[in-house]
C-alpha positions in Angstrom: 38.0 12.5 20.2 39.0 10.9 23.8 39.2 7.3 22.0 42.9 7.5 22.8 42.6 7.0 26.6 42.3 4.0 28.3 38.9 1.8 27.7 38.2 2.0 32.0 38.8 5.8 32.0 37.2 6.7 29.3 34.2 5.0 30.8 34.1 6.7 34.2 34.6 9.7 32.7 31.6 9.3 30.1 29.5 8.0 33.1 30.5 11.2 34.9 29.5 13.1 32.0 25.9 11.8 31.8 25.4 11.9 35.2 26.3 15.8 35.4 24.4 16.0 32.3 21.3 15.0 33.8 21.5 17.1 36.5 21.9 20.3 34.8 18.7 19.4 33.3 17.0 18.1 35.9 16.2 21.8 38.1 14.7 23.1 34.8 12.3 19.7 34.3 10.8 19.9 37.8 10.7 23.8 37.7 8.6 23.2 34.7 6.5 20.2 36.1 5.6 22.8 39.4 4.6 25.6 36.9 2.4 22.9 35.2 1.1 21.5 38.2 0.3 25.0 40.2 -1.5 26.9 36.9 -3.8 24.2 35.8 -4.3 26.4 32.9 -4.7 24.3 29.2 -2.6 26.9 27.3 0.0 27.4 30.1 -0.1 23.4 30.6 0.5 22.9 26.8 3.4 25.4 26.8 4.8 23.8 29.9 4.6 20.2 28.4 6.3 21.7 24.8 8.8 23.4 27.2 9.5 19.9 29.2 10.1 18.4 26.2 12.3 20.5 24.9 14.7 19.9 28.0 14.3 16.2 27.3 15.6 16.5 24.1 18.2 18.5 24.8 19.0 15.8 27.7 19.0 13.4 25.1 21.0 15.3 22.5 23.9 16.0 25.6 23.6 11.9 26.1 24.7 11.5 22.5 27.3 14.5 22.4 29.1 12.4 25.2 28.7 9.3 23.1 30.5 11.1 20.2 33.0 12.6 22.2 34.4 9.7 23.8 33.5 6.5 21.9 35.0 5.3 18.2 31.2 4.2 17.1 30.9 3.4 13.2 27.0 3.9 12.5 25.5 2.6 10.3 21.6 3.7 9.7 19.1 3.3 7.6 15.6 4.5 6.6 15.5 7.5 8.6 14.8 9.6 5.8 11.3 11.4 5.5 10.4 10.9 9.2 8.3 14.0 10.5 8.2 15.8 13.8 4.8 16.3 14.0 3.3 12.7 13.1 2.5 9.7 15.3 4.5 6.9 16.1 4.2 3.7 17.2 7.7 2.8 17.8 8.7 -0.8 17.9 12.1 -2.1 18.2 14.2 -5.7 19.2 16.0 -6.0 22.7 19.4 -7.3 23.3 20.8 -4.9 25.9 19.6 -1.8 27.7 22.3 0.3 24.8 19.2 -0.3 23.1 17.3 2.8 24.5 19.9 5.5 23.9 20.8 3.9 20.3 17.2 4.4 19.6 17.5 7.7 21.5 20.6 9.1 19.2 18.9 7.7 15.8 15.4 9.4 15.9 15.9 12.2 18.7 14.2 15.2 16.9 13.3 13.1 13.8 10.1 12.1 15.3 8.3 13.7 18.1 10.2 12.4 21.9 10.0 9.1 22.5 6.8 8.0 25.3 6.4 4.6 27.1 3.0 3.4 28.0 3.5 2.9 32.2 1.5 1.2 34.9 -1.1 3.7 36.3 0.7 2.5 39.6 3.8 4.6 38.7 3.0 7.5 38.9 3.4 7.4 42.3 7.3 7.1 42.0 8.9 9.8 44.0 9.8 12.4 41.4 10.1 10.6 38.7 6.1 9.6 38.3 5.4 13.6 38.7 7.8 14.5 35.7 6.6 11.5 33.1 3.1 13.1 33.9 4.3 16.3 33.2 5.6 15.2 29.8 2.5 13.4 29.0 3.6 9.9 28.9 0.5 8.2 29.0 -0.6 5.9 32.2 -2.5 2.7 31.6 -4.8 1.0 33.9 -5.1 -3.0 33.5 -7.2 -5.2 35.5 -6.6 -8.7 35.5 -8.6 -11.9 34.2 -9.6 -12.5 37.6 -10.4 -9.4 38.3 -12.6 -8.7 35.3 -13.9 -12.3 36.6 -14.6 -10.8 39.9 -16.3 -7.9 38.7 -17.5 -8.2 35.0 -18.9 -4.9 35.1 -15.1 -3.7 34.7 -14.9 -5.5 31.5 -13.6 -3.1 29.0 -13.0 0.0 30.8 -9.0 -0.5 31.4 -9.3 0.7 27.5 -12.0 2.9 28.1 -9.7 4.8 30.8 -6.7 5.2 28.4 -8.1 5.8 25.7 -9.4 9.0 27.7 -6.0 9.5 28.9 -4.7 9.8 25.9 -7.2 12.7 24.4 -4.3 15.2 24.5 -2.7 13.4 22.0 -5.4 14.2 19.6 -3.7 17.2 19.1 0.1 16.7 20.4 2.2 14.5 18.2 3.7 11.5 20.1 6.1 8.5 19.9 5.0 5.3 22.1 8.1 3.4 22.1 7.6 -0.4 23.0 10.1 -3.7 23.2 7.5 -6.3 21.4 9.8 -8.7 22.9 9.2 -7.5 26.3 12.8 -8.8 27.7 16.3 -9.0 26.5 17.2 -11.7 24.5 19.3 -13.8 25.3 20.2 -17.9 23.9 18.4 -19.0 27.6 15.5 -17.4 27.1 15.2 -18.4 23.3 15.5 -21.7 23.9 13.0 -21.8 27.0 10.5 -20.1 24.8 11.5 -22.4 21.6 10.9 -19.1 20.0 10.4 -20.2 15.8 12.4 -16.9 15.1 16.6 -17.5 14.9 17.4 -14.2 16.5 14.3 -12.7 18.1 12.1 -14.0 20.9 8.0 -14.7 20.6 6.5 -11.0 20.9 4.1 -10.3 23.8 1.1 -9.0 21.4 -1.2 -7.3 23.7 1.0 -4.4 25.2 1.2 -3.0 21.1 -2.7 -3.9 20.7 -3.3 -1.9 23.5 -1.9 1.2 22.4 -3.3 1.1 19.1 -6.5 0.4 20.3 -5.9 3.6 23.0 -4.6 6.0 20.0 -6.3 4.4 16.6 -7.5 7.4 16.0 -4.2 9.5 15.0 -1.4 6.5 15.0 -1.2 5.2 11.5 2.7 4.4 11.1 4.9 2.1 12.8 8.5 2.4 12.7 10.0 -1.3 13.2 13.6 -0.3 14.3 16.2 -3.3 13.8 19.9 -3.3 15.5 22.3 -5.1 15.0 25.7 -5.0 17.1 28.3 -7.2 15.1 30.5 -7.1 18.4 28.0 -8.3 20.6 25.5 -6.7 22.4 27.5 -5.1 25.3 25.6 -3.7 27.7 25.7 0.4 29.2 28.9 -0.4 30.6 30.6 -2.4 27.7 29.3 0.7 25.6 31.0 3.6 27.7 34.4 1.3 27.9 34.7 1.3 24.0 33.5 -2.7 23.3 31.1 -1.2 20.7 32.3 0.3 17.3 29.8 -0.8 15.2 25.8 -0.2 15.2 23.8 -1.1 12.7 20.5 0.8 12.8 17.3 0.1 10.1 14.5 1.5 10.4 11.6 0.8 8.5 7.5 2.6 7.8 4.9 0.6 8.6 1.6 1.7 7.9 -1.0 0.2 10.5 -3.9 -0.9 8.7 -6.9 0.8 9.5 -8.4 -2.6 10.6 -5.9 -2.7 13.6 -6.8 0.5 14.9 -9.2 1.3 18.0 -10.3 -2.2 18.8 -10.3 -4.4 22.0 -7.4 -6.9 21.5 -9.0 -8.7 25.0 -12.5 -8.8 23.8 -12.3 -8.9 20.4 -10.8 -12.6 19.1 -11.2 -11.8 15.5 -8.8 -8.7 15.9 -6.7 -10.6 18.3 -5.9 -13.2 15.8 -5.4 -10.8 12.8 -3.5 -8.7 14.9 -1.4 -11.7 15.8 -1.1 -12.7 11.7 0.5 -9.0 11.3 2.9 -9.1 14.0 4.0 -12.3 13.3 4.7 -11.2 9.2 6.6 -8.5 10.3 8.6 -10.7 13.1 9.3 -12.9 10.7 11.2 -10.3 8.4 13.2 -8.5 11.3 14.5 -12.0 12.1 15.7 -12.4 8.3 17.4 -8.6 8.6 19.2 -9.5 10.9 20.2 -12.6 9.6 21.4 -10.5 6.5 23.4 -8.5 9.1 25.1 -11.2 10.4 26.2 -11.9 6.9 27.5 -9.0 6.2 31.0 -7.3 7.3 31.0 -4.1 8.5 34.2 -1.9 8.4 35.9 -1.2 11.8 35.5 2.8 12.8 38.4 4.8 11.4 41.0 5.4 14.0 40.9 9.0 13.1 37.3 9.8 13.6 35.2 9.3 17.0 32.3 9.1 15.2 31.2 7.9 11.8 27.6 7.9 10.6 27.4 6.1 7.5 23.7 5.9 5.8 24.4 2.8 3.9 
């Protein structure tokens, strides 16, 4: 709609917008988080963290209005179909730029329940921010190191043991752990350092997706490997606001975890570790020929006439 006006203003201006839309939001998420903090109460805690969550979507939802309203973005998604609110998610998805998170955000927001990342136990400790992620239940891990658990081998084992426990609330709550496999952004320096075997991906860092699914075995049975593609390049935040991305190709495909990969100790366990390894690898292996099929392909610039353009192709 504001794809008329110059690529710089139109940037400030959406940067404006998501900053004032955050703070609208952000009175009602702590207001929330002192309710759930001061009433220690399960039922009033659970309708706290279902309240929270709500504002997070709707945070997310304003993100994506101001996307619409002032960027020419031709989308192009796939496999979104069928996706349920109340399931569990392991979400996994390739990293070229930080755009990444609120393309993900704008393609599954209210599809699937809101997206979680697993964070250092050390984090919560972040002024304001580490009381609100604990009042939407994102779930804190505790790691110790080799030479820790070398220092004290009566520790082996209970970094999971301490999630695991972390994460009981989820038996019953629905959730989304949303996790870069690749654990940085790519880029042709780091491909080449790593002499990754994969064209267009780096060599994924296994254990961080072992060790949510041996914290939450139990109810996550489904991950969704998301694949994008940016035949412009991938721009980052800025490059996006200024109008340097009209195309996004978005896949998105179900991945049922077997039931062999579920609630076991990728650190102590090298038979899982190495079949957990195999699995990744088979699915790295076809994300790396999507998006070599991407690259193949043409995708039709946006229409001048329309801001946005979701095609499900």
């Amino acid at each position: 709609m504001l794809s008329f006006l110059p690529n710089w203003f139109r940037g400030v201006f959406a940067f404006v917008l998501i900053i004032v839309n955050t703070f609208f939001w952000l009175p009602f998420l702590l207001f929330g988080t002192f309710l759930k903090v001061v009433f220690p109460v399960n039922v009033i805690r659970k309708a706290m963290t279902l309240l929270l969550i709500g504002i997070a979507n709707m945070w997310v939802s304003g993100n994506s209005a101001i996307l619409s309203l002032t960027q020419r973005i031709n989308w192009h998604v796939t496999g979104v179909e069928g996706l349920k609110k109340n399931d569990w998610y392991f979400v996994n998805c390739n990293h070229q730029s930080w755009t990444d998170i609120p393309v993900v955000q704008k393609v599954l927001n209210r599809k699937i329940p809101m997206l979680k990342f697993f964070l250092k136990q050390e984090l919560i400790w972040v002024p304001v921010m580490g009381v609100c992620w604990w009042a939407l239940d994102f779930p804190f891990m505790k790691r110790y190191s080799h030479e820790y658990i070398k220092k004290h081998p009566e520790m082996k084992g209970k970094d999971l043991e301490t999630t695991r426990k972390a994460c009981e609330k989820f038996k019953t709550t629905p959730v989304a752990v949303f996790n870069f496999l690749e654990g940085t952004r790519f880029t042709p320096v780091k491909h080449a350092k790593q002499q990754s075997p994969y064209k267009n991906l780096l060599n994924p860092k296994y254990g961080g997706a072992a060790f949510v699914m041996g914290s939450m075995g139990e109810q996550m049975h489904t991950m969704l490997d998301v694949t994008i593609y940016y035949p412009e390049g991938a721009h980052g935040v800025w490059g996006l606001l200024t109008g340097k991305i009209k195309n996004v190709v978005v896949d998105v495909k179900k991945v049922p975890i077997p039931a062999s990969l579920r609630g076991r100790d990728y650190s102590q366990d090298p038979e899982f570790k190495a079949e957990f390894q195999s699995w990744i690898s088979n699915i790295w292996q076809d994300k790396d020929n999507l998006i070599a099929e991407f690259k193949a392909n043409e995708f039709e610039p946006c229409v001048e006439t329309m801001p946005t353009n979701v095609n499900q192709t």
